[in-house]
N, CA, C and O atoms as a printed pandas DataFrame, in Angstrom:
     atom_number atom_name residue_name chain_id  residue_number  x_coord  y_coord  z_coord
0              1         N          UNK        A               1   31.290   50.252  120.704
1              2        CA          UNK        A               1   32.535   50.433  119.967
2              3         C          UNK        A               1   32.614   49.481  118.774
3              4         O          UNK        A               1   32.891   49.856  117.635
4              5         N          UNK        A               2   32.306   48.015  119.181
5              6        CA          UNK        A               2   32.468   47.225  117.630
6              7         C          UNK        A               2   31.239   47.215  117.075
7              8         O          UNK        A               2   30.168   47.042  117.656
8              9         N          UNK        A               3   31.436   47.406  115.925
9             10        CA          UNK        A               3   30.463   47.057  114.738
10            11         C          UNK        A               3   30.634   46.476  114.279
11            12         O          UNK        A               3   31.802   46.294  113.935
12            13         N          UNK        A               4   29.266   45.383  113.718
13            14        CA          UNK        A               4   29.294   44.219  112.633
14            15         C          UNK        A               4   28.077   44.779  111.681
15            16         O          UNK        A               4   26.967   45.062  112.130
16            17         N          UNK        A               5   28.488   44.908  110.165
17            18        CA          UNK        A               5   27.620   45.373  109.411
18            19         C          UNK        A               5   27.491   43.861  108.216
19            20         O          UNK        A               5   28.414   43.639  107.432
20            21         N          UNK        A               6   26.561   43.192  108.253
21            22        CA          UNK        A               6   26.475   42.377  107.009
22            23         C          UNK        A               6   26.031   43.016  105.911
23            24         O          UNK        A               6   25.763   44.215  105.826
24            25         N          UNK        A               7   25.921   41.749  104.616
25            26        CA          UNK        A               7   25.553   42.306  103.440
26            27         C          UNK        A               7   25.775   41.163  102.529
27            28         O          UNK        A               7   26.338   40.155  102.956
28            29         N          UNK        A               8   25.375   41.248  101.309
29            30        CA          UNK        A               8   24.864   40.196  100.663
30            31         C          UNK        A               8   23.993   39.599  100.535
31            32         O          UNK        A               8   24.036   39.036   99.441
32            33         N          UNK        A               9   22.768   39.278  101.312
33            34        CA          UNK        A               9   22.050   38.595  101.020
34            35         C          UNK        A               9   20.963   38.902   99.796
35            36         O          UNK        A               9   21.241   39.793   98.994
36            37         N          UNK        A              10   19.800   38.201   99.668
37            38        CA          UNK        A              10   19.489   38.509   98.062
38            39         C          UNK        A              10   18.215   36.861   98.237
39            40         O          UNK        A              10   17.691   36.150   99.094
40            41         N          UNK        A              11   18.293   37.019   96.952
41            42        CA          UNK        A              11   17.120   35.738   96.534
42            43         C          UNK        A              11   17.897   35.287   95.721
43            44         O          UNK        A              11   18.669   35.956   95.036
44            45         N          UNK        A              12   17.709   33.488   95.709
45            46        CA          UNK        A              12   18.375   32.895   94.635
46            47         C          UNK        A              12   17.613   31.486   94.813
47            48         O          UNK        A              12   16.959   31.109   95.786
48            49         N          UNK        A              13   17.863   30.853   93.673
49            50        CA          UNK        A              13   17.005   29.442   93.386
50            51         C          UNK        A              13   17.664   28.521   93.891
51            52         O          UNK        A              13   18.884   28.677   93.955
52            53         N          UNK        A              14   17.111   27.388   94.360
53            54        CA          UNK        A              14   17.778   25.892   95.000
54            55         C          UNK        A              14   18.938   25.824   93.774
55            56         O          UNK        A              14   18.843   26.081   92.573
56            57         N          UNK        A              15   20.336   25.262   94.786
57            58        CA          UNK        A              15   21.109   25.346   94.095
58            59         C          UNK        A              15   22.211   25.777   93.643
59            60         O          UNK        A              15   23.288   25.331   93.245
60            61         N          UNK        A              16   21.338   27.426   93.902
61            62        CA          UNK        A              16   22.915   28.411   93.546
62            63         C          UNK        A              16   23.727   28.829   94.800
63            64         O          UNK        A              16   24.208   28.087   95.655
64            65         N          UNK        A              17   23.773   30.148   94.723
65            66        CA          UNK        A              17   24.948   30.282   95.688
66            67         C          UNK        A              17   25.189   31.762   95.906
67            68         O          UNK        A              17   24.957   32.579   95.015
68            69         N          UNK        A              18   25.744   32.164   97.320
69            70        CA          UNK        A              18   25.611   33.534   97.705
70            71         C          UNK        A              18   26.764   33.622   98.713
71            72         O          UNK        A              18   27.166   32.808   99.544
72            73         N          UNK        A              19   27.141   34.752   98.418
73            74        CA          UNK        A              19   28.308   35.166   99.514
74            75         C          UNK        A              19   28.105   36.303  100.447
75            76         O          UNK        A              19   28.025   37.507  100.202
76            77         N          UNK        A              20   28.048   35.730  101.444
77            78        CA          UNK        A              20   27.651   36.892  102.557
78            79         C          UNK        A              20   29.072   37.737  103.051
79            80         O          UNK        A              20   30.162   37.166  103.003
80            81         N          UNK        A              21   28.919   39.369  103.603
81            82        CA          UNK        A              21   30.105   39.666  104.369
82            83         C          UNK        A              21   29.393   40.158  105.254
83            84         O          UNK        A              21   28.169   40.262  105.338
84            85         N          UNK        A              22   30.640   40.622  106.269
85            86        CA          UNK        A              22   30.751   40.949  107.841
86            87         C          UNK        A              22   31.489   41.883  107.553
87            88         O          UNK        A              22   32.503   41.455  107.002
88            89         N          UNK        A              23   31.478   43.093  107.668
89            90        CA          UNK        A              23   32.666   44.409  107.714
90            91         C          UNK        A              23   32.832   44.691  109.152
91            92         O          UNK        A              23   31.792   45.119  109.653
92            93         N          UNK        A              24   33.909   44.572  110.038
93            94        CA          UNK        A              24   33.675   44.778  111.544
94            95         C          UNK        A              24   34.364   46.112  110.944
95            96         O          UNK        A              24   34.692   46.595  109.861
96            97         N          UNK        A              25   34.381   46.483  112.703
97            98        CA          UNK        A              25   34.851   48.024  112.976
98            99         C          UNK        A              25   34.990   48.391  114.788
99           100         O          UNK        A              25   34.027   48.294  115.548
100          101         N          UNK        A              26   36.184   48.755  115.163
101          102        CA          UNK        A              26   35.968   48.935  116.334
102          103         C          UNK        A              26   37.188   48.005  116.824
103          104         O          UNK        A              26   37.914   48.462  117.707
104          105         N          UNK        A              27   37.399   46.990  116.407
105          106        CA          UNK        A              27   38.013   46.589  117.486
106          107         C          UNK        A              27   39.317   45.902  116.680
107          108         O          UNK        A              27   39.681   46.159  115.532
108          109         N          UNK        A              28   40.022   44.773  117.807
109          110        CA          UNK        A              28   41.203   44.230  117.307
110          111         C          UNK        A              28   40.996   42.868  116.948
111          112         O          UNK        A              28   41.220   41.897  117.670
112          113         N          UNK        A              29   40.509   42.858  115.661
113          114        CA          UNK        A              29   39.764   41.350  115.407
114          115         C          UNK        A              29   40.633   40.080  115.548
115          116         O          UNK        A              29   40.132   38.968  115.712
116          117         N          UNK        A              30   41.884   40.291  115.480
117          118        CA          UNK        A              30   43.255   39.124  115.504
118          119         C          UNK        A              30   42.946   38.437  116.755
119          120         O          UNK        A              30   43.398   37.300  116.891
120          121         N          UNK        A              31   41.953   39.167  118.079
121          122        CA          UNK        A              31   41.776   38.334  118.932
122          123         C          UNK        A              31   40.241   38.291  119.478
123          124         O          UNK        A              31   39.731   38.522  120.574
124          125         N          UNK        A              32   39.676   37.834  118.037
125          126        CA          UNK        A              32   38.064   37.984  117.973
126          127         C          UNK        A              32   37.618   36.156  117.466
127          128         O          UNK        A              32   38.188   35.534  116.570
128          129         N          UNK        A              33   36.568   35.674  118.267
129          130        CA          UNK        A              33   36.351   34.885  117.219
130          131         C          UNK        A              33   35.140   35.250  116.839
131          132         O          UNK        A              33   34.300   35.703  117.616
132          133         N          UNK        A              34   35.009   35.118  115.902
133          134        CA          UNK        A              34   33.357   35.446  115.001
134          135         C          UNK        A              34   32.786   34.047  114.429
135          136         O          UNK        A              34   33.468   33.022  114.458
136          137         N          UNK        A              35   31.274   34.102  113.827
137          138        CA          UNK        A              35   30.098   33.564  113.467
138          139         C          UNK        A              35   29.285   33.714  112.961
139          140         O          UNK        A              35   29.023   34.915  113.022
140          141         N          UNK        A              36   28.227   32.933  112.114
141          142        CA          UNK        A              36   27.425   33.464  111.510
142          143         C          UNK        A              36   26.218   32.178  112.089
143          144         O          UNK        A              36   26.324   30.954  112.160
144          145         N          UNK        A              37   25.234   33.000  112.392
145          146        CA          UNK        A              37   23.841   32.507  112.642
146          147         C          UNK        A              37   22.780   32.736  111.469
147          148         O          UNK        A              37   22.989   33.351  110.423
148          149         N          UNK        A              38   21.596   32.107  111.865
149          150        CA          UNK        A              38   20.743   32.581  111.001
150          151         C          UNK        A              38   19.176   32.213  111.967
151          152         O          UNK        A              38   19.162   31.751  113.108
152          153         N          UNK        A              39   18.413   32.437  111.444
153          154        CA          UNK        A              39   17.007   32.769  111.687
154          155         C          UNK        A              39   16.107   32.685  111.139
155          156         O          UNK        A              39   15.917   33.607  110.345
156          157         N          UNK        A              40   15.232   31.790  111.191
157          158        CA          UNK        A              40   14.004   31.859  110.176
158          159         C          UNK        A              40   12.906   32.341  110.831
159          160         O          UNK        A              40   12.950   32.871  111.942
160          161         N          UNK        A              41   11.955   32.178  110.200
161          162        CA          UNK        A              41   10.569   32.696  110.882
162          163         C          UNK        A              41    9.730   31.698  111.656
163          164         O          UNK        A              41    9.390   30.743  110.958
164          165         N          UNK        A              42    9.342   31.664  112.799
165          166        CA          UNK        A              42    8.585   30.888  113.818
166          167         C          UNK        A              42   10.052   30.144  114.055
167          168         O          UNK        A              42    9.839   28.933  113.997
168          169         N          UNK        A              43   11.067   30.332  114.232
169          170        CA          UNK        A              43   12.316   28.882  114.209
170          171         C          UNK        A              43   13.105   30.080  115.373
171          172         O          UNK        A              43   12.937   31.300  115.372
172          173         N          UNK        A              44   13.806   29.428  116.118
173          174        CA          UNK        A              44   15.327   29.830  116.738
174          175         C          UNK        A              44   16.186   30.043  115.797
175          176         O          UNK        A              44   16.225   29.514  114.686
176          177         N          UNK        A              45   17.250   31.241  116.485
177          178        CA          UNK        A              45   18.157   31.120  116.054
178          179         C          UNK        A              45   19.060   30.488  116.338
179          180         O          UNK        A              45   19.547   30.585  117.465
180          181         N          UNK        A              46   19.610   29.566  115.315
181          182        CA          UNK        A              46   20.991   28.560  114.949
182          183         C          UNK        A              46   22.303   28.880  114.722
183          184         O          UNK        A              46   22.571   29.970  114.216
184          185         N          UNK        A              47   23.174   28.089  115.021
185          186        CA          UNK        A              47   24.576   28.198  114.646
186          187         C          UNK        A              47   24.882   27.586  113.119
187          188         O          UNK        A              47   24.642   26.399  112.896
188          189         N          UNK        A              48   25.321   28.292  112.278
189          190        CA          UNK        A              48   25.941   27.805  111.374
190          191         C          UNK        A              48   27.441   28.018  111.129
191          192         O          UNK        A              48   28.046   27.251  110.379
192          193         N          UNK        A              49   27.845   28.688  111.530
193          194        CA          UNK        A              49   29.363   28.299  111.058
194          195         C          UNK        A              49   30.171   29.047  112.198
195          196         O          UNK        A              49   29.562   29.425  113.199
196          197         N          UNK        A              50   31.522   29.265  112.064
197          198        CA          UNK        A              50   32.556   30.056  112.977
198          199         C          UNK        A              50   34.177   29.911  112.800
199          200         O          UNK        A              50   34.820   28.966  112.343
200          201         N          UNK        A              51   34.509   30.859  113.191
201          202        CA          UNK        A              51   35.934   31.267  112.956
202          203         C          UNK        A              51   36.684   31.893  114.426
203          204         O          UNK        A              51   36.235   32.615  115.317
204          205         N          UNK        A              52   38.000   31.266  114.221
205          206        CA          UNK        A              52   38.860   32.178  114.542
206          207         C          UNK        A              52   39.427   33.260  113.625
207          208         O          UNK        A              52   39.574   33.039  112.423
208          209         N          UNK        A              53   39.788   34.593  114.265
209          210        CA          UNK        A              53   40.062   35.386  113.291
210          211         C          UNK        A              53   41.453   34.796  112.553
211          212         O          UNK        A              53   42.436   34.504  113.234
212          213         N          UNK        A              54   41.440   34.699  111.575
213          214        CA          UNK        A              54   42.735   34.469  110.452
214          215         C          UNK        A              54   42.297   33.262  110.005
215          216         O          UNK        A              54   42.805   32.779  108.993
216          217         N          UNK        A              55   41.487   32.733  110.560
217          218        CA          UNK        A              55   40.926   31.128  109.516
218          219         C          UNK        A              55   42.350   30.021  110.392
219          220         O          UNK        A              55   43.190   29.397  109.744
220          221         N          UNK        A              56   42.307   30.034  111.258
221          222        CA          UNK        A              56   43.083   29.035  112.263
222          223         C          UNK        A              56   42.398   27.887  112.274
223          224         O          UNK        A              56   42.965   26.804  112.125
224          225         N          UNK        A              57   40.727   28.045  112.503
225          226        CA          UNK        A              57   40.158   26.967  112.820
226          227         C          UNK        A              57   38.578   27.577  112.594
227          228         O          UNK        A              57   38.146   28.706  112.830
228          229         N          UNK        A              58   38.063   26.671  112.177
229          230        CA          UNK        A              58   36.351   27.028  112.049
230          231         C          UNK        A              58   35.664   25.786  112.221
231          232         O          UNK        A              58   36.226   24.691  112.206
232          233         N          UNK        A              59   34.120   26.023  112.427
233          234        CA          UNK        A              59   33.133   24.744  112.525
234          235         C          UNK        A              59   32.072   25.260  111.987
235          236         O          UNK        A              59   31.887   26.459  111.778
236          237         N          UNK        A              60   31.163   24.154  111.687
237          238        CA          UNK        A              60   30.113   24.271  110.882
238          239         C          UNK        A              60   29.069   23.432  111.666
239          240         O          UNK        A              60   29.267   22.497  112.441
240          241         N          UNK        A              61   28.069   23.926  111.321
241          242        CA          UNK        A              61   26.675   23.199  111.459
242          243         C          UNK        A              61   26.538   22.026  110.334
243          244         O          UNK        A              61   26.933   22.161  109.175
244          245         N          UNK        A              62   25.891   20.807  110.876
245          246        CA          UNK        A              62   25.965   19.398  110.400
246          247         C          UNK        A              62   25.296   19.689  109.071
247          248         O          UNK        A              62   25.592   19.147  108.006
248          249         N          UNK        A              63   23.859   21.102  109.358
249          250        CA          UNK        A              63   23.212   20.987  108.069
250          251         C          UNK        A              63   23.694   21.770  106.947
251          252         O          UNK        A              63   23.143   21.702  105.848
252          253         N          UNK        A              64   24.872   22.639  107.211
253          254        CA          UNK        A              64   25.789   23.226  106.181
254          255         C          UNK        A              64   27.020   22.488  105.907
255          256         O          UNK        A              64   27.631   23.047  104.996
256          257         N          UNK        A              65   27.529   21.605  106.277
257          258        CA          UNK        A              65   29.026   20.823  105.954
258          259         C          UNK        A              65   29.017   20.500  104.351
259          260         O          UNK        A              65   28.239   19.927  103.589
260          261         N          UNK        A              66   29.990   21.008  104.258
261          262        CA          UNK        A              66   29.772   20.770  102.503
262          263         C          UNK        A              66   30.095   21.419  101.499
263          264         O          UNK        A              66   30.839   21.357  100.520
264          265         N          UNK        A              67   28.941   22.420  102.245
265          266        CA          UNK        A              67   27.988   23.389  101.096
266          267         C          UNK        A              67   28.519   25.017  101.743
267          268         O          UNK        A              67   28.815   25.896  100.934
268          269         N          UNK        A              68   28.572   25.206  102.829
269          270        CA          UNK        A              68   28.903   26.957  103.543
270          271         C          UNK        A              68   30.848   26.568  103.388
271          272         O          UNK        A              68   31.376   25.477  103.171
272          273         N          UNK        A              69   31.391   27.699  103.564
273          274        CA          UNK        A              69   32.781   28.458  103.576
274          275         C          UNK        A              69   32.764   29.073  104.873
275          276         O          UNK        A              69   31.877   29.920  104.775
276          277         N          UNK        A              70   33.121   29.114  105.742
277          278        CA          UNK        A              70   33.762   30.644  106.417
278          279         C          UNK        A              70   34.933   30.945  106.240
279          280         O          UNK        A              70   35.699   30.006  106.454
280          281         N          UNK        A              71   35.583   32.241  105.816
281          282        CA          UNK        A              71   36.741   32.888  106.030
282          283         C          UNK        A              71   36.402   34.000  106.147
283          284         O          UNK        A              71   35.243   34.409  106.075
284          285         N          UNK        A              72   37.886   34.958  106.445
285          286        CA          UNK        A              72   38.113   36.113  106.410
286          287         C          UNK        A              72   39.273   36.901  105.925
287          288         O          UNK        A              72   40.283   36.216  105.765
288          289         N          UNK        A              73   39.413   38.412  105.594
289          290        CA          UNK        A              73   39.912   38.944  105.177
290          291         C          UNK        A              73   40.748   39.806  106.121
291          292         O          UNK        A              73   40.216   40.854  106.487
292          293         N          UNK        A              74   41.911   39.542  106.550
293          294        CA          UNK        A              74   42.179   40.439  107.652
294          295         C          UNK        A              74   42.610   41.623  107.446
295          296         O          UNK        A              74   42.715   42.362  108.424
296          297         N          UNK        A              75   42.911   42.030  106.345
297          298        CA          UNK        A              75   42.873   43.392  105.175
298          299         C          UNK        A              75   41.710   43.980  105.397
299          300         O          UNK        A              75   41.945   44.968  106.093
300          301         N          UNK        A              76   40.374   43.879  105.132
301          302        CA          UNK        A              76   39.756   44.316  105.108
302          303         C          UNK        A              76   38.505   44.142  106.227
303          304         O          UNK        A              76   37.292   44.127  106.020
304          305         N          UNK        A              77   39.226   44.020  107.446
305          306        CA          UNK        A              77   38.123   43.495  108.347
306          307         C          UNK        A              77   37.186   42.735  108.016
307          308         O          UNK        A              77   36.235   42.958  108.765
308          309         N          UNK        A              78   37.002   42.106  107.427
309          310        CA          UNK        A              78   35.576   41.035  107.033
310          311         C          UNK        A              78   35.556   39.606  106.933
311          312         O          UNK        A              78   36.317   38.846  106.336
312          313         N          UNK        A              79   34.494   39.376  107.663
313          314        CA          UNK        A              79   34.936   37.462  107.346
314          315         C          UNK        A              79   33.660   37.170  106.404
315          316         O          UNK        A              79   32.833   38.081  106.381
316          317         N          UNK        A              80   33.432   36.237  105.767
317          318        CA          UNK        A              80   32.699   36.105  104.652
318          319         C          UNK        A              80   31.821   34.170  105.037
319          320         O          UNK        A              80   32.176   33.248  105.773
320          321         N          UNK        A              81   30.869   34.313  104.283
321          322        CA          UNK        A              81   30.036   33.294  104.292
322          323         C          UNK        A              81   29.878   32.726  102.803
323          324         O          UNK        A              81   28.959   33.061  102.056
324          325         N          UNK        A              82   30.733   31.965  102.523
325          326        CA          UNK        A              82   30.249   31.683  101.102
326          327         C          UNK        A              82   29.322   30.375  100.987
327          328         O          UNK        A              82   29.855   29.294  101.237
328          329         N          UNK        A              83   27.877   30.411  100.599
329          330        CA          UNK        A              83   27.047   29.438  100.475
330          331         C          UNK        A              83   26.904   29.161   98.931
331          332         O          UNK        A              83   26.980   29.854   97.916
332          333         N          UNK        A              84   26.668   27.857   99.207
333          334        CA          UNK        A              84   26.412   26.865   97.290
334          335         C          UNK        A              84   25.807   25.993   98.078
335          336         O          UNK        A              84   25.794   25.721   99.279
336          337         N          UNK        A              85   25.196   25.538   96.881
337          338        CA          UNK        A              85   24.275   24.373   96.999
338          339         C          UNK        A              85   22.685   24.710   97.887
339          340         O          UNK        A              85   21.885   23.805   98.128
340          341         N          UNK        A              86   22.484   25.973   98.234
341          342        CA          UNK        A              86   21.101   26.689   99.039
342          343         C          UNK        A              86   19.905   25.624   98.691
343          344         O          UNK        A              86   19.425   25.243   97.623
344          345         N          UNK        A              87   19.669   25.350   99.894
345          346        CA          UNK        A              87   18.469   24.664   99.626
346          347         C          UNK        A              87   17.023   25.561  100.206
347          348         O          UNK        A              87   17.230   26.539  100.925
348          349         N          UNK        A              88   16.188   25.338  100.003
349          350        CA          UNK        A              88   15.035   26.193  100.661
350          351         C          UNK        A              88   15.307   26.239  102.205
351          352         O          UNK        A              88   15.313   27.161  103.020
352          353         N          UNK        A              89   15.490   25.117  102.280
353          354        CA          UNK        A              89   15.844   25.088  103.987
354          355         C          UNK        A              89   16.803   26.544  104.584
355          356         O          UNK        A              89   16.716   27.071  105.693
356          357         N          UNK        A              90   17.138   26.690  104.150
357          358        CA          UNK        A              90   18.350   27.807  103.935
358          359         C          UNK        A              90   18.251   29.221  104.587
359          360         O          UNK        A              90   18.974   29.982  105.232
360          361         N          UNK        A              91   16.575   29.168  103.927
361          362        CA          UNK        A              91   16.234   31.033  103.964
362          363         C          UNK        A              91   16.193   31.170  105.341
363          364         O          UNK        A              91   15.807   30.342  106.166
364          365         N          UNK        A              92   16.646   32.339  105.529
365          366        CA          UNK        A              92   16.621   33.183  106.581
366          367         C          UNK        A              92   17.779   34.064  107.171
367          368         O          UNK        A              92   18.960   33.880  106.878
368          369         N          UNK        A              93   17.400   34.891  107.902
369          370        CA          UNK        A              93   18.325   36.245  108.168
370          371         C          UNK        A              93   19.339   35.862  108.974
371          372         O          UNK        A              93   19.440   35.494  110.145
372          373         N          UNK        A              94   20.096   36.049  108.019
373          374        CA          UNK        A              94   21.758   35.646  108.213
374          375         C          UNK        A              94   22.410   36.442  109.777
375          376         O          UNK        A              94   21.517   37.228  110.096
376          377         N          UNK        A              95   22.982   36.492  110.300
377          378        CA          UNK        A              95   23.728   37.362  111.923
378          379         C          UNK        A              95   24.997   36.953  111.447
379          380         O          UNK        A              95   25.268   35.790  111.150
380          381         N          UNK        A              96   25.966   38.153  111.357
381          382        CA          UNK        A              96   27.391   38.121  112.139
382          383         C          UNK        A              96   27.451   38.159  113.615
383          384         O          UNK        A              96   26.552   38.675  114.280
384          385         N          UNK        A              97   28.867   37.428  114.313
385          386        CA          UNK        A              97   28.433   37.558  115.731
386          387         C          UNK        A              97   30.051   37.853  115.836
387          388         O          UNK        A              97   30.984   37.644  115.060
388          389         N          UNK        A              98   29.956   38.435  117.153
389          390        CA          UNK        A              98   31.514   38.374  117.265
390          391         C          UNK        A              98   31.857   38.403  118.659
391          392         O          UNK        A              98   31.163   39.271  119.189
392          393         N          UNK        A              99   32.648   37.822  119.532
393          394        CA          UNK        A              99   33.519   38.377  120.936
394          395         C          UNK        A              99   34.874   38.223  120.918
395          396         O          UNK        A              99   35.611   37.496  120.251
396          397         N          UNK        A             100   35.130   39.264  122.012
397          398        CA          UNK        A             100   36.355   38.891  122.621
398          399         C          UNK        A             100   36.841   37.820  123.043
399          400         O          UNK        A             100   36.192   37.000  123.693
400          401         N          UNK        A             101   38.341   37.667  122.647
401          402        CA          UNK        A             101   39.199   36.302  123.439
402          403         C          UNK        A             101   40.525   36.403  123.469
403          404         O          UNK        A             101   41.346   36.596  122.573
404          405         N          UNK        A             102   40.652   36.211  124.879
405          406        CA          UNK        A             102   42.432   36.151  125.095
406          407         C          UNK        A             102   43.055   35.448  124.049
407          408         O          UNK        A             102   43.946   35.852  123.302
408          409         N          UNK        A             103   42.388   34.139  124.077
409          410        CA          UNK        A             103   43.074   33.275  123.148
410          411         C          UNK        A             103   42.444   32.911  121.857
411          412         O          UNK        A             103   41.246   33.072  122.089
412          413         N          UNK        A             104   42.573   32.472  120.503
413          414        CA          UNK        A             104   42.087   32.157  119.721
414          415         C          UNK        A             104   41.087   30.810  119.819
415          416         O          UNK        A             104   41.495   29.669  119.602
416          417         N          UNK        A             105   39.723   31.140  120.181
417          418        CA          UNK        A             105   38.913   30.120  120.117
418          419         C          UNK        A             105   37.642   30.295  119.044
419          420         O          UNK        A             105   37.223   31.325  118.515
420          421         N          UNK        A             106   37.191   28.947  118.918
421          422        CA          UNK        A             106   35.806   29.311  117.829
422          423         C          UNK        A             106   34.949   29.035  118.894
423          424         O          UNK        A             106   35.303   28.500  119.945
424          425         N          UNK        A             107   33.780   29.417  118.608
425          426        CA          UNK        A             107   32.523   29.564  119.578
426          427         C          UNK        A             107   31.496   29.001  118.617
427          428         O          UNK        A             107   31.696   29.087  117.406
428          429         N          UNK        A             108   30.364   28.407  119.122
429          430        CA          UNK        A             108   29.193   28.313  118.860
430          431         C          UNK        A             108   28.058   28.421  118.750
431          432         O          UNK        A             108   27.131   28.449  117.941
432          433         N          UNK        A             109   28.511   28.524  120.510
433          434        CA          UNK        A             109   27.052   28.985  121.085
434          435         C          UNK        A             109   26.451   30.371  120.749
435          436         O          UNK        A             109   27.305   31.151  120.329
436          437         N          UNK        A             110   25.343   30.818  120.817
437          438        CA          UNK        A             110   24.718   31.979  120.474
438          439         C          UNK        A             110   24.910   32.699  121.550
439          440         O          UNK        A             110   25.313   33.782  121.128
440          441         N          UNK        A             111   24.842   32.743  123.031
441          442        CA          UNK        A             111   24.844   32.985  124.119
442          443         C          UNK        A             111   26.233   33.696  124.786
443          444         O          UNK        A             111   26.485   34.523  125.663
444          445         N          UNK        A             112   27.088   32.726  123.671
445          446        CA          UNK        A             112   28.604   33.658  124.275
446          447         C          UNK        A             112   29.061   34.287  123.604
447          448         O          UNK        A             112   30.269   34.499  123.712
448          449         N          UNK        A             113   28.406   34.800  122.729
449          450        CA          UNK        A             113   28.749   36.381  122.037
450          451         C          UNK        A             113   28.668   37.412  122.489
451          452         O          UNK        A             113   28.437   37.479  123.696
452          453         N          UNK        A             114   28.787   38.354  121.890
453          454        CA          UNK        A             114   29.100   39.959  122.751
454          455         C          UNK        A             114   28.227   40.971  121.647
455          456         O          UNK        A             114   27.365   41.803  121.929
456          457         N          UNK        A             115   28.814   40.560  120.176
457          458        CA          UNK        A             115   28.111   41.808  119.156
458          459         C          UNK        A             115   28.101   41.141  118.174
459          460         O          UNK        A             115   28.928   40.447  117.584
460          461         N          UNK        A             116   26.310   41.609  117.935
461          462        CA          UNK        A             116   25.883   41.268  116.732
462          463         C          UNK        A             116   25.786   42.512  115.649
463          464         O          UNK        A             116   26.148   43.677  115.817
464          465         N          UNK        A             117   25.174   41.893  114.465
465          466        CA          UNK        A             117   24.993   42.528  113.427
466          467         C          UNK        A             117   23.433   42.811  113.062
467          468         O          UNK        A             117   22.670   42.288  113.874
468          469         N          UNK        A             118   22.957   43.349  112.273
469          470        CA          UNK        A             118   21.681   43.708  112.193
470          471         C          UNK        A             118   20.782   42.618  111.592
471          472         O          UNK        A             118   19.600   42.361  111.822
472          473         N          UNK        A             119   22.167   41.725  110.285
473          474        CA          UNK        A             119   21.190   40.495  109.749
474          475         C          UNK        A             119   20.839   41.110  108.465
475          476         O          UNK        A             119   20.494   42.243  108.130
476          477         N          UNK        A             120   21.131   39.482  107.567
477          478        CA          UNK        A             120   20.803   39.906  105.875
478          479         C          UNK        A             120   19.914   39.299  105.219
479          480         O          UNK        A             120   20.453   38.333  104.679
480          481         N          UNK        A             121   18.720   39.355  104.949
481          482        CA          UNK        A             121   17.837   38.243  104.527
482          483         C          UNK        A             121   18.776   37.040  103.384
483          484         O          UNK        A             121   19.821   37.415  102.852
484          485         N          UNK        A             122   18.367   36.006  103.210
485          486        CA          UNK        A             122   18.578   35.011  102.266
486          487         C          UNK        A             122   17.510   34.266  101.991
487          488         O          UNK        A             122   17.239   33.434  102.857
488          489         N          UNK        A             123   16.576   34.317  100.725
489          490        CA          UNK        A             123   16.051   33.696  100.511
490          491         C          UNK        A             123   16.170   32.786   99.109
491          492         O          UNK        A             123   16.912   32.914   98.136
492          493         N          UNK        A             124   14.986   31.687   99.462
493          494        CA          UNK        A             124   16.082   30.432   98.440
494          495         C          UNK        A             124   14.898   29.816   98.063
495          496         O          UNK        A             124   14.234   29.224   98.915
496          497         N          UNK        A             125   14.479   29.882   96.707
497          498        CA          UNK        A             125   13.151   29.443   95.900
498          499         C          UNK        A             125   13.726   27.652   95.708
499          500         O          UNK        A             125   14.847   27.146   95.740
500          501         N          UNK        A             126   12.660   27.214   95.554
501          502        CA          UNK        A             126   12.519   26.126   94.911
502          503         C          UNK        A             126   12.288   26.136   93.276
503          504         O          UNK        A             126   12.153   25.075   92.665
């Protein structure tokens, strides 16, 4: 029933900056918290950021503080990833994540999600 469709990703040079989205579908996101992971190649996938739906509360990964955004649009179902400052470190295929919650919580873990997204490449030249 829910769908998470990303988009945005792209190539860009150390430095610049890219905005990822999440278009959900399916469900009642007001009591969703969502996330964005990422993935590189030979690497695990990591936590980088998270939300409660409406931007109540979010967290970040130590190696994005700074530099990543999370929000969302509750108009338009989508929560967004805005990155600046991309360092090479960076690249790799972005995940929306999302579950259910009685109550408004942010999540981290990769493990207590419910639905993912297919994933957007990001890659980031030197």
């Amino acid at each position: 029933q829910v769908q998470l469709v990303e988009s945005g990703g792209g190539l860009v040079q150390a430095g610049g900056s890219l905005r990822l989205s999440c278009a959900a579908s399916g469900g009642a996101f007001s009591s969703y918290a969502m996330g964005w992971f990422r993935q590189a190649p030979g690497k695990e996938r990591e936590f980088v950021a998270a939300i409660n739906w409406s931007g109540d509360s979010t967290r970040y990964a130590d190696s994005v503080k700074g530099r990543f955004t999370i929000s969302d649009d509750n108009a338009k179902n989508t929560v967004y990833l805005q990155m600046n400052s991309l360092e090479p470190e960076d690249t790799a295929v972005y995940y929306c994540a999302a579950r259910y919650s009685h109550t408004r919580v942010v999540i981290t873990t990769m493990h207590e999600y419910d639905y993912w997204g297919q994933g957007t490449q990001v890659t980031v030249s030197s």
